[in-house]
C-alpha positions as CSV (number, residue, x, y, z in Angstrom):
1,X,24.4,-10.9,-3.9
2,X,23.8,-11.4,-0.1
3,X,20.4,-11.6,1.4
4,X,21.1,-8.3,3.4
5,X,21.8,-6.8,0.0
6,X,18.8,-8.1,-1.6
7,X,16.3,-7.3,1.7
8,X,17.8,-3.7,1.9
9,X,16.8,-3.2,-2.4
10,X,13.3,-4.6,-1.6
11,X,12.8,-2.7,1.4
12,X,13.8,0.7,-0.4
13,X,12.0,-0.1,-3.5
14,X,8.8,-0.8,-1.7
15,X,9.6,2.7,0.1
16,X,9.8,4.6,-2.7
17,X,6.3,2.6,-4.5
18,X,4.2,2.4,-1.9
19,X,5.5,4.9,1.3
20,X,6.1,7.5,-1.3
21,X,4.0,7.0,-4.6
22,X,1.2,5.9,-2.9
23,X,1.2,7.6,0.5
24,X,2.4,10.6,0.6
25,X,-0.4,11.8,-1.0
26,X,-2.4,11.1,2.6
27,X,-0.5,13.4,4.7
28,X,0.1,16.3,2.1
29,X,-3.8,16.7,1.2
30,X,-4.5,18.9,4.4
31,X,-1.5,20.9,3.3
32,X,-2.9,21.2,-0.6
33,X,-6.7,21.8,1.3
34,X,-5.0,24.8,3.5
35,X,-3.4,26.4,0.1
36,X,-6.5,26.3,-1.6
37,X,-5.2,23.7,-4.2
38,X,-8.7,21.5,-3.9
39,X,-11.0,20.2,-1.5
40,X,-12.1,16.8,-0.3
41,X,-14.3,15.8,-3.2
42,X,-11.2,16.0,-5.2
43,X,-9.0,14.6,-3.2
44,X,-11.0,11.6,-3.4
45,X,-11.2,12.0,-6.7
46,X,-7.4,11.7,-7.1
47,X,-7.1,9.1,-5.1
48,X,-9.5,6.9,-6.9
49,X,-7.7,7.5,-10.0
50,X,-4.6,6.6,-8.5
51,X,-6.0,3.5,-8.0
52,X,-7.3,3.0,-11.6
53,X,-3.8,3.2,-12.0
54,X,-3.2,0.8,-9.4
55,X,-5.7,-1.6,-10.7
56,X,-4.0,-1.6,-14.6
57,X,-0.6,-2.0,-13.5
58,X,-2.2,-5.0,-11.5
59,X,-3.9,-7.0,-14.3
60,X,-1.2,-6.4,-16.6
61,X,2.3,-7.3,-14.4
62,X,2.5,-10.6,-15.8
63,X,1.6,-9.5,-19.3
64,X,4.1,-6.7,-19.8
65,X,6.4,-7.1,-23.0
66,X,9.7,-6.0,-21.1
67,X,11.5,-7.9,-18.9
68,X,11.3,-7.7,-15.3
69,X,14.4,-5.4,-14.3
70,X,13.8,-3.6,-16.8
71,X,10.5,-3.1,-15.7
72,X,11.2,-2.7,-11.9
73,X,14.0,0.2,-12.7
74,X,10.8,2.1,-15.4
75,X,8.5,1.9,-12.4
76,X,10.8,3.4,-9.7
77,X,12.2,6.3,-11.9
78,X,8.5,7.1,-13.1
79,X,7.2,7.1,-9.2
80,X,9.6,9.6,-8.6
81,X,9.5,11.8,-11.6
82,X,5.5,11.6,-10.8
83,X,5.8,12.7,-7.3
84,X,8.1,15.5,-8.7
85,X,5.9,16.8,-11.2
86,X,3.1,16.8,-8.4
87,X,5.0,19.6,-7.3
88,X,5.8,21.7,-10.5
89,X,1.9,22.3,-11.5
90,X,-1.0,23.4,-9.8
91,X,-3.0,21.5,-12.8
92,X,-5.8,19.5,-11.4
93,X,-5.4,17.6,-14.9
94,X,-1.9,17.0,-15.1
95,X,-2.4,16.1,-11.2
96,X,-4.7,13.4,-12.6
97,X,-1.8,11.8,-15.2
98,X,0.9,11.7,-12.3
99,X,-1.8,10.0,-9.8
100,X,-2.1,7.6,-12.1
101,X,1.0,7.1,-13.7
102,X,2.1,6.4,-9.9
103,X,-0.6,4.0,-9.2
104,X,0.4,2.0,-12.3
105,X,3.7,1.5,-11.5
106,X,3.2,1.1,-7.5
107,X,1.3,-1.9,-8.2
108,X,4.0,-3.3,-11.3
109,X,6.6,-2.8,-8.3
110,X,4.7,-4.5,-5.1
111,X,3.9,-7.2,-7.8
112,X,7.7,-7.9,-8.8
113,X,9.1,-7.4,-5.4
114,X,6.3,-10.0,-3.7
115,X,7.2,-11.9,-6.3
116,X,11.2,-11.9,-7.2
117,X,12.3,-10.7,-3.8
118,X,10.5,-13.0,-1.7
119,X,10.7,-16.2,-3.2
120,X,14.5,-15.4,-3.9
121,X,14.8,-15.0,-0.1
122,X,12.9,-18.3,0.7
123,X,15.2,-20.4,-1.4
124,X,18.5,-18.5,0.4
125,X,17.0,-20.1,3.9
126,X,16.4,-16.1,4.7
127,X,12.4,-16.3,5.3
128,X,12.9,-13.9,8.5
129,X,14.1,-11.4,6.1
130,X,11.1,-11.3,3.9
131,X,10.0,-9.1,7.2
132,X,12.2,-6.3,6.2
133,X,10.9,-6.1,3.0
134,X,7.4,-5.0,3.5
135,X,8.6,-3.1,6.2
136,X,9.5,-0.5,3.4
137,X,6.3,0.6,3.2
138,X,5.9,1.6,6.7
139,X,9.6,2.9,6.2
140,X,8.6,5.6,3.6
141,X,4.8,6.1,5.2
142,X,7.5,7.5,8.2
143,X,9.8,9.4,6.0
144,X,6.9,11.1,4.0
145,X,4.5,11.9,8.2
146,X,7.4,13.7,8.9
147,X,8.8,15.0,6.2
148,X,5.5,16.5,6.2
149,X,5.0,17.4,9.7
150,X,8.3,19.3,9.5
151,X,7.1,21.2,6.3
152,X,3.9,22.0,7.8
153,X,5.9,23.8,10.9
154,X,8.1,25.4,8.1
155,X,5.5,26.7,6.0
156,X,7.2,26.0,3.4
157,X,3.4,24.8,1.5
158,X,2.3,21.5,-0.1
159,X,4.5,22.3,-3.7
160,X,7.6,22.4,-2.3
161,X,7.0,19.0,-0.2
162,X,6.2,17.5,-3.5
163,X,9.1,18.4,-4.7
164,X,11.3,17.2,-1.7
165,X,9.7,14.1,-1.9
166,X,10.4,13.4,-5.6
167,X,13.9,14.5,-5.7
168,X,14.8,12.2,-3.2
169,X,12.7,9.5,-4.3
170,X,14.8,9.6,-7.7
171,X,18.1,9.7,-6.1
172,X,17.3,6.6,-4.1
173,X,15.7,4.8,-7.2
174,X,18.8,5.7,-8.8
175,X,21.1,4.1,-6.4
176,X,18.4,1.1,-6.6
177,X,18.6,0.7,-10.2
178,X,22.4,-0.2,-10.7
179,X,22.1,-2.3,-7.5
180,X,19.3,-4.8,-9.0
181,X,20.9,-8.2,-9.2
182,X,20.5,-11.5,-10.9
183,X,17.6,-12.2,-8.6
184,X,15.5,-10.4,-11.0
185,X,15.4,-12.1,-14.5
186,X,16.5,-10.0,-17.6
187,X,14.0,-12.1,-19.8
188,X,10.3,-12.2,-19.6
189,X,8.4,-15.0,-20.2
190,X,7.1,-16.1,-23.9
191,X,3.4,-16.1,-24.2
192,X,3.2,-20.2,-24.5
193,X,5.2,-20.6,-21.6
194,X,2.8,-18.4,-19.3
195,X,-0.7,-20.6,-20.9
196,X,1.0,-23.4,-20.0
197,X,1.7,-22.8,-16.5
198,X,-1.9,-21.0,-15.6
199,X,-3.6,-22.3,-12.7
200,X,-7.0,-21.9,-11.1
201,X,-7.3,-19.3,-9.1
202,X,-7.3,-18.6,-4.9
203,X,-10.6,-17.3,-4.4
204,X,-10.7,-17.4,-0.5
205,X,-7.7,-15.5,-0.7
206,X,-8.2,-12.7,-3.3
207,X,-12.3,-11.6,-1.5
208,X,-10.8,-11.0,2.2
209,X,-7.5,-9.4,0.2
210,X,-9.8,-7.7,-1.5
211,X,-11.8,-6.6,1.5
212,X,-8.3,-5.2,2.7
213,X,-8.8,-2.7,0.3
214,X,-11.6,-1.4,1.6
215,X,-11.4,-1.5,4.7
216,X,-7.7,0.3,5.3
217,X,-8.1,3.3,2.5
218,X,-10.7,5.1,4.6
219,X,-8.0,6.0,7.4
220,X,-5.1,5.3,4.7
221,X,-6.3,8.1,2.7
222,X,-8.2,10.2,5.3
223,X,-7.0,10.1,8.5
224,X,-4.6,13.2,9.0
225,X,-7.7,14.8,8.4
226,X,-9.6,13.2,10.6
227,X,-7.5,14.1,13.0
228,X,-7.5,17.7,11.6
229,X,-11.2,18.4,12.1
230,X,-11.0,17.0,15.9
231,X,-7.5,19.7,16.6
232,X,-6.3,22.0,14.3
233,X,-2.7,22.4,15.5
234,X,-0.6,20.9,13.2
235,X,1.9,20.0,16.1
236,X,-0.5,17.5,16.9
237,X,-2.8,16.2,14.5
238,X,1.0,15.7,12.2
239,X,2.1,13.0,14.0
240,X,-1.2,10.4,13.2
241,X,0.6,9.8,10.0
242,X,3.9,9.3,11.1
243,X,2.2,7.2,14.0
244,X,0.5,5.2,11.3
245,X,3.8,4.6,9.2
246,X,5.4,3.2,12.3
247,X,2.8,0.9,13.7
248,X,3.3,-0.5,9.8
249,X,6.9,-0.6,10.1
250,X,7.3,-2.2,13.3
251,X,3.8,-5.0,12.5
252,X,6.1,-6.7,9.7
253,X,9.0,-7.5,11.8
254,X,6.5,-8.6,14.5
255,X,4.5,-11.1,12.4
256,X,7.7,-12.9,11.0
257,X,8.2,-13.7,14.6
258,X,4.3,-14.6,15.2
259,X,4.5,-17.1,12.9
260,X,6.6,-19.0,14.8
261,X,3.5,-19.8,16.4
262,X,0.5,-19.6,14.5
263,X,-0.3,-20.1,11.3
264,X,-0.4,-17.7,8.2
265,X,-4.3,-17.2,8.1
266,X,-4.5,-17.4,11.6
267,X,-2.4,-14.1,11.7
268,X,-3.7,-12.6,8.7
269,X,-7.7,-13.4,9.9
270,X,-6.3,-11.7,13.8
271,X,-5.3,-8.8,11.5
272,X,-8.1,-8.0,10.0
273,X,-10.2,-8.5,13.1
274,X,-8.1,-6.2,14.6
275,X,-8.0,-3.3,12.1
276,X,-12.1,-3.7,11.6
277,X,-12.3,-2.9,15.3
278,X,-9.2,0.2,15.0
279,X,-12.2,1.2,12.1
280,X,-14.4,1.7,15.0
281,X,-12.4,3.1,17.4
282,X,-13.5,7.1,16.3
283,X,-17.2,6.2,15.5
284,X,-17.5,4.9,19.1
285,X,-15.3,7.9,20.9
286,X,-14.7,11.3,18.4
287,X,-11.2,11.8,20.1
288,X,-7.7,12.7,19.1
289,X,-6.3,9.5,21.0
290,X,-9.1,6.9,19.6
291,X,-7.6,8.1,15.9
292,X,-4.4,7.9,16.8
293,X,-5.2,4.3,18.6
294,X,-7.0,3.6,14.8
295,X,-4.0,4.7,13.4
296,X,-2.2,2.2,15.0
297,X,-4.8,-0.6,15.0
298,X,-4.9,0.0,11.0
299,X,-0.9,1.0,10.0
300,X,0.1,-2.3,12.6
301,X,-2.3,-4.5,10.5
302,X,-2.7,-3.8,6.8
303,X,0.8,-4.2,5.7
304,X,0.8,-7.8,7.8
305,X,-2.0,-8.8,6.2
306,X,-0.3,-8.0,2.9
307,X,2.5,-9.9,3.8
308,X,0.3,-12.7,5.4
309,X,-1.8,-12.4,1.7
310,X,1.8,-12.5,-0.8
311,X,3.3,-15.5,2.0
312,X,0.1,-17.5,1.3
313,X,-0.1,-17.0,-2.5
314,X,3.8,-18.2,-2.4
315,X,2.6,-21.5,-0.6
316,X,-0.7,-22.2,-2.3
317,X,0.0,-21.6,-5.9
318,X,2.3,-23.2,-8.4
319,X,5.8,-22.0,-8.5
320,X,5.5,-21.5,-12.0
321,X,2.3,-19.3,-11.8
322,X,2.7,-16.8,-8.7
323,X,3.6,-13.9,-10.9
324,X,-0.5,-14.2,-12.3
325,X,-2.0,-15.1,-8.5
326,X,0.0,-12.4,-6.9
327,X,-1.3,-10.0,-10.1
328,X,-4.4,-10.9,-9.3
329,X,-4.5,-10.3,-5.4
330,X,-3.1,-7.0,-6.4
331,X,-6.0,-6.5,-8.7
332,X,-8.4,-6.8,-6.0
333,X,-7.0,-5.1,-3.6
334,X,-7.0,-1.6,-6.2
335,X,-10.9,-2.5,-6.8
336,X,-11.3,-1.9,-2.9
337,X,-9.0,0.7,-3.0
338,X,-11.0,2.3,-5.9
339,X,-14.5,2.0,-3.9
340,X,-13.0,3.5,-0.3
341,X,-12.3,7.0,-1.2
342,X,-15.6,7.4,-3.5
343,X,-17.8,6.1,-1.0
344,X,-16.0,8.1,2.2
345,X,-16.3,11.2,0.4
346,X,-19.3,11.1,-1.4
347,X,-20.7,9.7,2.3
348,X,-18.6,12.6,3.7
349,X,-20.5,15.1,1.8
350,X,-23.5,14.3,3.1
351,X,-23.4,13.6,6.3
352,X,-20.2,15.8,7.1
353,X,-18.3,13.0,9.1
354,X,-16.3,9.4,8.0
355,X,-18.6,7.8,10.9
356,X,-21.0,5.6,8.3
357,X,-18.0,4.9,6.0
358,X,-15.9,3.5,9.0
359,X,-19.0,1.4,10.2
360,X,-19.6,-0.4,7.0
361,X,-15.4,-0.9,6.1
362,X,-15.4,-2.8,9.3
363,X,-18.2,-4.8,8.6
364,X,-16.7,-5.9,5.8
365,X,-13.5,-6.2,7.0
366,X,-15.0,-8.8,9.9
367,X,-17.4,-10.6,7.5
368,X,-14.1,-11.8,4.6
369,X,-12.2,-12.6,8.0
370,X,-14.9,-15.2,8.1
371,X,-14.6,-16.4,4.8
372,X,-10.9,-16.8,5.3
373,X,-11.0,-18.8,8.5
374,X,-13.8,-21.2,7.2
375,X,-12.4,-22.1,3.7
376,X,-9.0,-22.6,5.2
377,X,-9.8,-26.4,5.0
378,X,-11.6,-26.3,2.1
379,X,-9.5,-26.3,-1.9
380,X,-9.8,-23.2,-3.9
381,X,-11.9,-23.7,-7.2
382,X,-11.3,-21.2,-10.0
């Protein structure tokens, strides 16, 4: 199959996982807040779940008993039938099993794809390419800000974008699923083969990925309505999602061309710098612009720092044993994800603003950008 082939299945697959499973819950929870559907404690709520499902499908990629097709096509169709069924009940329970259903098999597919996909395009001599690929994410974090935004002019209520979403979700991961190649194995490892090959692991580059976590989710989860409480006109405060989903779909394509010139770590650790001061940006000046410039500062960084994260995994670990080190990136990265949303909302509920939540995401964000730089020279112990 040719690399343009394989670049276009990874980017749509990562659409579907992350720009739809994941994301679309981010612009559609002022639309399930206006009909009355839940509030902001359980939004959180749902989102934290999601990410127990994100964590799970993290610890146990390498450990699944199918093989990895198999399992790539299982996670696609369930994303979408999940974002369907979001759609179909106003359950808050049921709403709990697709959340997390969809956070399992997010994290199984950015897991395969970082894994598979990339390396497979490395060893073509297509490296630029591996650009495109994350660039899915910021690709369906667009589709679903203005899907939305076009909804929200419609009227046509938070249900019935669900719906939308999942039906073409499925239809894509249809056309995905007969177009897998080779390029994914159709046999799974044996238990001996994966003891034998374990390695320790890259601490100084699962805390800061970890921090990442953390310190995106806040805005990544929150910030349509964060733009909502400073102008209600949906006309407006619509477009910091789609704004956010293109800063994250242009940043990829950008940092393949950065590295050209600086080093992996030196454009992850500018990053993350970077997105800990976008944090700030509506602490310091409560405006629309300043969230939409944090919208930028945040979607332009986190999925370059993912990439930067699975790029240096690639070239630090074994080649026998990335599946486990990217599983375990992935891992940490769903515990920060899992302690963003509790601690904004709970936070929000107390002090009716994301202001003290921002401030100590960005503290964290700066202080792991530390740890990274100084332990670049320095050999990971496990």
């Amino acid at each position: 199959m040719s690399a343009l082939k394989i670049a276009t299945v990874a980017t749509l697959s990562l659409a579907i996982a992350m720009g739809i499973g994941r994301f679309a819950f981010t612009p559609l929870l002022p639309l399930m807040q206006d009909d009355g559907l839940l509030d902001i404690e359980q939004g959180g709520l749902l989102a934290s779940v999601h990410f127990v499902g994100y964590l799970l499908g993290a610890l146990y990629a390498a450990k699944l008993p199918f093989s990895p097709k198999l399992t790539l096509r299982i996670s696609l169709i369930t994303i979408a039938v999940s974002t369907i069924g979001m759609g179909v009940t106003s359950s808050f329970g049921l709403w709990v099993i697709f959340r997390f259903l969809a956070g399992v098999f997010s994290a199984l597919t950015l897991v395969f794809v970082s894994n598979f996909y990339v390396r497979h395009l490395a060893e073509m001599g297509q490296s630029e390419k591996q650009g495109w690929v994350f660039s899915g994410v910021g690709l369906g974090i667009v589709a679903a800000g203005i899907g939305t935004l076009l909804i929200m002019i419609s009227g046509l209520g938070s249900a019935a974008s669900w719906q939308i979403f999942g039906v073409l979700s499925l239809l894509a991961a249809i056309v995905i699923c007969v177009n897998i190649g080779s390029e994914i194995p159709d046999e799974k490892k044996t238990a001996a083969q994966t003891k034998a090959q374990k390695s320790p692991l890259l601490w100084s580059l699962i805390i800061p990925y970890g921090a990442l976590g953390v310190g995106y989710i806040i805005p990544a989860t929150y910030l349509p309505l964060m733009a909502k409480e400073v102008i209600s006109s949906p006309l407006v405060f619509g477009w910091a999602w789609p704004i956010f989903g293109t800063a994250a779909l242009i940043s990829t394509l950008v940092a393949a061309t950065l590295q050209k010139a600086f080093s992996i770590r030196q454009v992850w650790v500018a990053s993350q710098i970077a997105m800990a001061f976008g944090l700030l940006m509506p602490v310091l000046f409560p405006h629309i612009i300043s969230i939409v410039l944090a919208g930028i500062c945040v979607g332009g960084t986190f999925m370059v720092i993912t990439m930067m994260g699975m790029k240096e995994t690639h070239r630090l670990a074994p080649a026998d044993d990335i599946m486990r080190h990217l599983a375990v990136m992935t891992a940490a990265f769903a515990v920060g994800q899992m302690v963003g949303p509790v601690l904004a909302s709970s936070l929000y509920s107390v002090t009716q603003n994301f202001s003290v939540s921002l401030v100590l995401a960005s503290a964290i964000l700066v202080a792991t950008a530390a740890v990274l730089h100084f332990s670049a020279a320095r050999p990971d112990t496990e």
